[in-house]
C-alpha positions in Angstrom: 11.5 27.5 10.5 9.8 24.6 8.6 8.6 22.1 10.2 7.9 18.0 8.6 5.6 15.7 10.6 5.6 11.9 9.6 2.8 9.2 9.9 1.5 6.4 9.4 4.3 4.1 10.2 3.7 0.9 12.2 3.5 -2.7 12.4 2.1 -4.9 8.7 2.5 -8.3 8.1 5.0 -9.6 5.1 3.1 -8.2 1.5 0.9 -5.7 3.2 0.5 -1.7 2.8 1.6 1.0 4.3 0.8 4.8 3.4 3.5 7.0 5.0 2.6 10.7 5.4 4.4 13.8 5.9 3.0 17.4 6.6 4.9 20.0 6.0 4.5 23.5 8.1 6.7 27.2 7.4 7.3 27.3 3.7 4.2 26.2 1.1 5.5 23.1 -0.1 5.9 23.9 -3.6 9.2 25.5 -2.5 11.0 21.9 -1.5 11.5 18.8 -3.0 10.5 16.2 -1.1 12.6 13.2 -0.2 11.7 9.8 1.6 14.6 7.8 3.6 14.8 5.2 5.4 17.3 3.7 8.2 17.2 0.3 9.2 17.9 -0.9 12.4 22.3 -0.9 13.0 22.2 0.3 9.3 23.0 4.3 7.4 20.3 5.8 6.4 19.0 5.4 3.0 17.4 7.2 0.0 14.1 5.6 -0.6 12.1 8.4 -3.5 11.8 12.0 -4.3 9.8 14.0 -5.8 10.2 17.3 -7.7 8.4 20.7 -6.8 5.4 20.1 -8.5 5.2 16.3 -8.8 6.5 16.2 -12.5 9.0 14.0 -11.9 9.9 11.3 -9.0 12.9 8.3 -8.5 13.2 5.8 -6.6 15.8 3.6 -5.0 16.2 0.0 -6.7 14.8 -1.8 -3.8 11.4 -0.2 -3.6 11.2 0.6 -7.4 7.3 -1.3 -8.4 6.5 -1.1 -4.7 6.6 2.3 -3.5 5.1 5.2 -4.9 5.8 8.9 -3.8 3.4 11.5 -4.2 2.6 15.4 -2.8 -0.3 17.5 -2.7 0.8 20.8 -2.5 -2.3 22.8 -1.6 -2.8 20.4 2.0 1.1 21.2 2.4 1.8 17.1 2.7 3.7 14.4 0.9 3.3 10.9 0.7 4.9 7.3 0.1 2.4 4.4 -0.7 4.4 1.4 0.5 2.9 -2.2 -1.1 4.4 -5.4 -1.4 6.4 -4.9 1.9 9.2 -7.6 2.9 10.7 -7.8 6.2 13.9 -6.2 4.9 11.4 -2.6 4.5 11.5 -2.3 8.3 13.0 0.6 9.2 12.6 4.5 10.8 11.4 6.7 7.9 11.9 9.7 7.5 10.4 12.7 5.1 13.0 15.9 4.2 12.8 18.5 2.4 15.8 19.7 0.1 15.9 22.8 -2.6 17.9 20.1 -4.8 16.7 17.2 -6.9 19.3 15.0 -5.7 19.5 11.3 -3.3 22.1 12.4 -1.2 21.1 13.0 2.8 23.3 16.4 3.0 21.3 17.4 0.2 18.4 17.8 2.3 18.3 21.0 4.6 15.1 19.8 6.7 14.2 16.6 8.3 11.0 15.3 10.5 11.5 13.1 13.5 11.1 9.8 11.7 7.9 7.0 11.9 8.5 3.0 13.0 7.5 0.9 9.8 8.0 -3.0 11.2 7.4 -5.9 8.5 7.3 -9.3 10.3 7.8 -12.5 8.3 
């Protein structure tokens, strides 16, 4: 059974950094591609970025397009998101999946870790 572990999360100030990881146990990592979402607080849950199987290829939601970049490293088993430039409207529980599908959709995605706290005050 695979396993996804997120952190990193936590509290930044309005324009600061984050960087968001998510380990991966079970399957190598190559196997999955690997998806970030996001669900703010009283809101669905959200696409944020994937990345294909061997990092060839990512995409990214409109609102964190410039800001966020997604990245894996398939030998250490772990994906990331680099978050800059974060606005208040970023905070949110984020969450790292793992689907056998390129796709943005969250049934797509067949794993799922427990989710990290990311709070941007004003």
């Amino acid at each position: 059974q695979e396993r996804l572990v997120e952190s990193g999360g936590g509290l930044v100030q309005a324009g600061g950094s984050l960087r968001l990881s998510c380990a991966v146990s079970g399957r190598t990592l190559s196997s999955f591609v690997m998806g970030w979402f996001r669900q703010p607080p009283g809101k669905e849950r959200e696409f944020v970025a994937h990345i294909s199987w061997r990092g060839e290829s990512t995409y990214y939601a409109d609102s964190v397009k410039g800001r966020f970049t997604i990245s894996r490293d398939n030998a250490r088993n772990t994906a990331y998101l680099e978050m800059n430039s974060l606005r208040p409207e970023d905070t949110a529980v984020y969450y790292c999946a793992a689907a056998r599908v390129l796709r943005v959709g969250v049934d797509d995605y067949d794993y799922w870790g427990q989710g990290t706290q990311v709070t941007v005050s004003s």
